[in-house]
N, CA, C and O atoms as CSV, one atom per row, in Angstrom:
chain,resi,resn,atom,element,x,y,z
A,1,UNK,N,N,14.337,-7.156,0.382
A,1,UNK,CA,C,13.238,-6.382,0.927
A,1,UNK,C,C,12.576,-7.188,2.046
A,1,UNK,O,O,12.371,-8.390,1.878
A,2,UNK,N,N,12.161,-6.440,3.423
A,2,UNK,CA,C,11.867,-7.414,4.222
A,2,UNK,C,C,10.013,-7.659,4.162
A,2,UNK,O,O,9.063,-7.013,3.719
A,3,UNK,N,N,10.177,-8.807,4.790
A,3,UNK,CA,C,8.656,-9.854,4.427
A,3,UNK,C,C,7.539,-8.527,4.887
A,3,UNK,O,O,6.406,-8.681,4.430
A,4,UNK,N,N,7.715,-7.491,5.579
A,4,UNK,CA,C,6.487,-6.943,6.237
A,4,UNK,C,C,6.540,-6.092,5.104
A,4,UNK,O,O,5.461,-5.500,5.141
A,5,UNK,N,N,7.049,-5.770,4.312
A,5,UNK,CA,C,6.806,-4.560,3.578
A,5,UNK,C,C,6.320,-5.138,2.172
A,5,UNK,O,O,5.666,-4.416,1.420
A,6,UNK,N,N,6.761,-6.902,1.709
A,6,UNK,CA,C,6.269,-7.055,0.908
A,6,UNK,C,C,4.717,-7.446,0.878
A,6,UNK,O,O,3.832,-7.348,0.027
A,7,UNK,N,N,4.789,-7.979,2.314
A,7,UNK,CA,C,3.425,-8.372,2.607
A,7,UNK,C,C,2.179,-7.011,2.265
A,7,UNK,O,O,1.058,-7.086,1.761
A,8,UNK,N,N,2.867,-5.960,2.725
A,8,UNK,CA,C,2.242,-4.742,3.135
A,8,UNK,C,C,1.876,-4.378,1.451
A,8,UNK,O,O,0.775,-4.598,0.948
A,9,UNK,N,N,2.955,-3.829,0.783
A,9,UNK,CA,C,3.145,-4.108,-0.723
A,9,UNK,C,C,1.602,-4.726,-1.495
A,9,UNK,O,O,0.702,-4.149,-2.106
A,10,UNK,N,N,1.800,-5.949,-1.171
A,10,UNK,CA,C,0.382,-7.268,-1.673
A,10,UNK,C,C,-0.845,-6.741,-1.555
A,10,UNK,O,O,-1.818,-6.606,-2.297
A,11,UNK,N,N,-0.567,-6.473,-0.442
A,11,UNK,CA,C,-2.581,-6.310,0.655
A,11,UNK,C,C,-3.162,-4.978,-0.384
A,11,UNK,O,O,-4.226,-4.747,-0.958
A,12,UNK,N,N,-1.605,-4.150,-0.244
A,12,UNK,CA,C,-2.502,-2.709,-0.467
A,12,UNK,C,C,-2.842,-3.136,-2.149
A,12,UNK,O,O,-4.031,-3.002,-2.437
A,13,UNK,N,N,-2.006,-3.594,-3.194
A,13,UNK,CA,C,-2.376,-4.370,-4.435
A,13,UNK,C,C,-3.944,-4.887,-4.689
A,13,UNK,O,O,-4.810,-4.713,-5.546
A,14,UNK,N,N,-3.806,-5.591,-3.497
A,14,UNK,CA,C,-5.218,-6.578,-3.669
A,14,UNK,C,C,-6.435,-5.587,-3.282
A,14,UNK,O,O,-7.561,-5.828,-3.718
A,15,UNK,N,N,-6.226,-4.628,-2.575
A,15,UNK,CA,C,-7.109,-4.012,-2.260
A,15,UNK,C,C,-7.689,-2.855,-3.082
A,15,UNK,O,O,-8.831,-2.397,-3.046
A,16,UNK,N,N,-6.501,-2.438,-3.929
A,16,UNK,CA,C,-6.988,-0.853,-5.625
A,16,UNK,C,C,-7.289,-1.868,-6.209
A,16,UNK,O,O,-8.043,-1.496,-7.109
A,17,UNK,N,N,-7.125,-3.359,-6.284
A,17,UNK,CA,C,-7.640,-4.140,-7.333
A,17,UNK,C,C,-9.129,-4.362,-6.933
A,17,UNK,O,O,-10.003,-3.789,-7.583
A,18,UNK,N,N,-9.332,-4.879,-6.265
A,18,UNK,CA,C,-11.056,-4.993,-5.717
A,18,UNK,C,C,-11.525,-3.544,-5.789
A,18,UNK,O,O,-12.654,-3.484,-6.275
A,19,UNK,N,N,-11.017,-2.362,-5.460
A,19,UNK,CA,C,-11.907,-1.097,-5.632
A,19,UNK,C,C,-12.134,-0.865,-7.547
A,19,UNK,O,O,-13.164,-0.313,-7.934
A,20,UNK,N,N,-11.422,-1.190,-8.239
A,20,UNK,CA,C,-11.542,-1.096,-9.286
A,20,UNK,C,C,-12.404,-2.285,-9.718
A,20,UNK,O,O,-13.131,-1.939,-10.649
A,21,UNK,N,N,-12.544,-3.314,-9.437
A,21,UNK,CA,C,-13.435,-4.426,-9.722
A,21,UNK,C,C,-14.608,-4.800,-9.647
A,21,UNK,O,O,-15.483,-5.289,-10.362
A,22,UNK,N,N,-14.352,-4.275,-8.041
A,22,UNK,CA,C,-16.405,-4.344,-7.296
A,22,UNK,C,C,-16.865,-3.260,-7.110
A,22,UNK,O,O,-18.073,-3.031,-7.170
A,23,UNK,N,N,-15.633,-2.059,-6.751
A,23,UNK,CA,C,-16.215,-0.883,-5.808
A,23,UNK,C,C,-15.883,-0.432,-4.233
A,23,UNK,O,O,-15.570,-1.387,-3.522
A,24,UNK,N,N,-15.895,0.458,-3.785
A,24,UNK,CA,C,-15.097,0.977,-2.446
A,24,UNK,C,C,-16.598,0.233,-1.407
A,24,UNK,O,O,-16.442,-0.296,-0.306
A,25,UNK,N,N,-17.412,0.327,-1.835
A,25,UNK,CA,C,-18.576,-0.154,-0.729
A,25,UNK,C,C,-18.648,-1.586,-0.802
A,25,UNK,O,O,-19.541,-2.061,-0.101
A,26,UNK,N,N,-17.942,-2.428,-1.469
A,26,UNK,CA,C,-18.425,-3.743,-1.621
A,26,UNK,C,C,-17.558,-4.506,-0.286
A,26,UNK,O,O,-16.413,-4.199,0.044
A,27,UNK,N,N,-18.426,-5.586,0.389
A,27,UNK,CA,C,-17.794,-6.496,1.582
A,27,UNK,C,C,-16.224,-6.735,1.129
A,27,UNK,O,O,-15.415,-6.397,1.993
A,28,UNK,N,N,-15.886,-7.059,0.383
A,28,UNK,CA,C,-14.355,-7.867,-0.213
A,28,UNK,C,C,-13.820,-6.718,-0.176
A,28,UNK,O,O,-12.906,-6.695,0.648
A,29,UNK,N,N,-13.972,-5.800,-0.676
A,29,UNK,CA,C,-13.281,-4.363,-0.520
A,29,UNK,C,C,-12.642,-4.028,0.196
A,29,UNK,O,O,-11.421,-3.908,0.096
A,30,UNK,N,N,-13.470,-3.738,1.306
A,30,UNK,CA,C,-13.637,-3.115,2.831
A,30,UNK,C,C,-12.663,-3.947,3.596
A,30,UNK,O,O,-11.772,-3.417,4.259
A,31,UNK,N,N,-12.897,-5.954,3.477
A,31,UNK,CA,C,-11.802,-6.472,4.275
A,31,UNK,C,C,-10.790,-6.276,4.022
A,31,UNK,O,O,-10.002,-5.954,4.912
A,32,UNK,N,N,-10.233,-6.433,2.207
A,32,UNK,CA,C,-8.832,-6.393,1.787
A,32,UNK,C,C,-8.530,-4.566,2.365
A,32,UNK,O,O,-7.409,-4.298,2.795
A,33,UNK,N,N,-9.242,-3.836,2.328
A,33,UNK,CA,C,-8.368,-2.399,2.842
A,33,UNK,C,C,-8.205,-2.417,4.235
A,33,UNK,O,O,-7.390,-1.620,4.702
A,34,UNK,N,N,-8.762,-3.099,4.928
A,34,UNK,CA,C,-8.498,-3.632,6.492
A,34,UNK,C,C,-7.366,-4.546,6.574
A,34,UNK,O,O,-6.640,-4.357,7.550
A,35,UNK,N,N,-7.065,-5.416,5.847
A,35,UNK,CA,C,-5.570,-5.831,5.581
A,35,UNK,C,C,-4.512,-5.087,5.585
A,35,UNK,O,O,-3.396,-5.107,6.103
A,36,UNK,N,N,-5.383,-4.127,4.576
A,36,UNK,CA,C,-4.105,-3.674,3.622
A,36,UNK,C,C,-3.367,-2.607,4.934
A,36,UNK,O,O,-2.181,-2.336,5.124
A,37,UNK,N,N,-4.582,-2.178,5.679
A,37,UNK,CA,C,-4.609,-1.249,6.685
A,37,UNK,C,C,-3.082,-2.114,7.804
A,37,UNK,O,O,-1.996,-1.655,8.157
A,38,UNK,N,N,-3.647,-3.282,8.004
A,38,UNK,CA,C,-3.285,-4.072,9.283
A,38,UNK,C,C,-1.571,-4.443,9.101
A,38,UNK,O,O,-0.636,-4.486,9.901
A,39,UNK,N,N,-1.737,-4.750,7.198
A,39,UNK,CA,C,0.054,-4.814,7.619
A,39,UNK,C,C,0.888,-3.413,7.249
A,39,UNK,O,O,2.117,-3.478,7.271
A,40,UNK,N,N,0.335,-2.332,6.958
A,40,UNK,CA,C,0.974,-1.384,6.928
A,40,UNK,C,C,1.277,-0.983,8.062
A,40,UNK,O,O,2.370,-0.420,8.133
A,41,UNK,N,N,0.517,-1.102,9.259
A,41,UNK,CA,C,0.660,-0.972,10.606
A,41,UNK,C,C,1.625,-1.711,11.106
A,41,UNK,O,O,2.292,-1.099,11.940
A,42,UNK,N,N,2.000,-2.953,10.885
A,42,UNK,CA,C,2.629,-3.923,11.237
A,42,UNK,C,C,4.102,-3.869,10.940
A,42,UNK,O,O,5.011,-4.369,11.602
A,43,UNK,N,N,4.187,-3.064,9.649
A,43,UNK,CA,C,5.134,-2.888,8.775
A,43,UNK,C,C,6.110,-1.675,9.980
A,43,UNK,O,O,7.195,-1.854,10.532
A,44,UNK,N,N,5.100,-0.403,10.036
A,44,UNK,CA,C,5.558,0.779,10.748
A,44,UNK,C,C,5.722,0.246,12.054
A,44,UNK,O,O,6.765,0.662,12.556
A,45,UNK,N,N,4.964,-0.658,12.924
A,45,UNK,CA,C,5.719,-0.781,14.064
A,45,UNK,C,C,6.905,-1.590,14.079
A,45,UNK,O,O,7.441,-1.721,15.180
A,46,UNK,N,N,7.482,-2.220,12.987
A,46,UNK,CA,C,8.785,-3.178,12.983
A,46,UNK,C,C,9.670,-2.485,12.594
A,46,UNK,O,O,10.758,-3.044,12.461
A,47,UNK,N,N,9.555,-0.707,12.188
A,47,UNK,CA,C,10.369,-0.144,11.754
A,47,UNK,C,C,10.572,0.608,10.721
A,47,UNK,O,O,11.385,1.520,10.569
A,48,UNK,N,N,9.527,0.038,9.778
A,48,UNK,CA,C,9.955,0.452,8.538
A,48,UNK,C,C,9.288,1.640,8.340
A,48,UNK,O,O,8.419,1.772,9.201
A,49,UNK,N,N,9.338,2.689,7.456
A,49,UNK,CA,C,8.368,3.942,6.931
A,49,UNK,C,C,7.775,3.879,5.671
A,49,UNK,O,O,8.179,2.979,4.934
A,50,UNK,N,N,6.774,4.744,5.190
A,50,UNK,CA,C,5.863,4.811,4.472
A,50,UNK,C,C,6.462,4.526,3.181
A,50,UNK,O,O,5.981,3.802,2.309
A,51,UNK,N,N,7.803,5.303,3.133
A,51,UNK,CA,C,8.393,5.568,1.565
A,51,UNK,C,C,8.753,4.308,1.459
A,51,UNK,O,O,8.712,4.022,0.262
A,52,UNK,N,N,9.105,3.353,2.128
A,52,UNK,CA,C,9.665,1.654,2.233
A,52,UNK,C,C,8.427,1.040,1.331
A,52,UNK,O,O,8.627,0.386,0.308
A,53,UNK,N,N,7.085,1.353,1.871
A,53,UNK,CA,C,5.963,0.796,0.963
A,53,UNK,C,C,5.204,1.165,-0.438
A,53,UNK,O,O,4.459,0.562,-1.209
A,54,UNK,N,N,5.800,2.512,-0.364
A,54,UNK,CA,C,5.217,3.719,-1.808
A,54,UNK,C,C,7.080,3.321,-2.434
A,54,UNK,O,O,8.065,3.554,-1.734
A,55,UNK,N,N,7.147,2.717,-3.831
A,55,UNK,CA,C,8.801,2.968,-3.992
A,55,UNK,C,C,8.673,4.527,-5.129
A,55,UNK,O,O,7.722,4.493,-5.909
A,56,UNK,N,N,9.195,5.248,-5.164
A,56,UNK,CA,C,8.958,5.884,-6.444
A,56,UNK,C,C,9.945,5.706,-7.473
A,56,UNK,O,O,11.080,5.237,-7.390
A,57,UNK,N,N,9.157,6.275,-8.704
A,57,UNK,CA,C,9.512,5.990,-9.606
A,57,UNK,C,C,10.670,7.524,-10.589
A,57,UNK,O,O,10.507,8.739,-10.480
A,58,UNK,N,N,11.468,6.956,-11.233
A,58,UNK,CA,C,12.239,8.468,-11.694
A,58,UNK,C,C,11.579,9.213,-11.934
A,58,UNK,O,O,12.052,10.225,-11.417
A,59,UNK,N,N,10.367,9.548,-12.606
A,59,UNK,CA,C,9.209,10.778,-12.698
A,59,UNK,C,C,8.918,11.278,-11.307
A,59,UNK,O,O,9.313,12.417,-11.058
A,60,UNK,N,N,8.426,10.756,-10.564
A,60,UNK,CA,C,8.088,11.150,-9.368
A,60,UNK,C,C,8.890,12.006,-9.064
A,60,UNK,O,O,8.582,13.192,-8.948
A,61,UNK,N,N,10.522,11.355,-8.814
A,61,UNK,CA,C,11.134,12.616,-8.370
A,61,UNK,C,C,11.411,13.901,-8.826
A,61,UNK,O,O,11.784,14.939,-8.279
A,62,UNK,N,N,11.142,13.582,-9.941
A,62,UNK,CA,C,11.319,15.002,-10.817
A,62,UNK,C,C,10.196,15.549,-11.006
A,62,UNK,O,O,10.325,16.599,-11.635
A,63,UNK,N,N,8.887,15.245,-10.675
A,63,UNK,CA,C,7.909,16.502,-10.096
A,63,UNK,C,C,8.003,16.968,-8.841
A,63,UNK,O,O,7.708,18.070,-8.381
A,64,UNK,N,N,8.504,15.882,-8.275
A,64,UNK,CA,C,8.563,16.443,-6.657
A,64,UNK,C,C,9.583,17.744,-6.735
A,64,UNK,O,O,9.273,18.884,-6.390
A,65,UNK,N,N,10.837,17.340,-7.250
A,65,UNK,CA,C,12.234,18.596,-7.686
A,65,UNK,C,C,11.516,19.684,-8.069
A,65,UNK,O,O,11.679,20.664,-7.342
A,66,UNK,N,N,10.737,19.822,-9.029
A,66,UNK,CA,C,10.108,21.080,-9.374
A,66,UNK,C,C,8.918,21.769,-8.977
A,66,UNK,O,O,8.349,22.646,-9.627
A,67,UNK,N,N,8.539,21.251,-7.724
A,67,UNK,CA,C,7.309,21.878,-7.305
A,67,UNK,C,C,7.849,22.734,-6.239
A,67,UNK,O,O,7.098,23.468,-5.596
């Protein structure tokens, strides 16, 4: 898996972890989703797409199949 997507992967991690911890308004929050923001960006301009950073899981696809 390449480094931008794991990086990308991390940020967005660290960042539902602080919203669940402190809160969506708290300073630490706000930077880590500005990360999380910065290498997803980073990620899409080197190439990669969204589904590269969301992996799904066998359920997933099988709601997606039946909707």
């Amino acid at each position: 898996m390449p480094h931008l997507i794991q990086a990308a992967r991390a940020a967005q991690h660290r960042a539902a972890r602080a919203v669940h911890a402190v809160g969506l308004h708290h300073p630490l929050t706000r930077l880590l989703l500005a990360a999380a923001a910065l290498a997803a960006v980073q990620a899409w301009e080197a190439g990669h797409r969204v589904a590269d950073l969301h992996l799904l899981h066998p359920h997933d696809h099988e709601r997606r199949s039946r909707a």
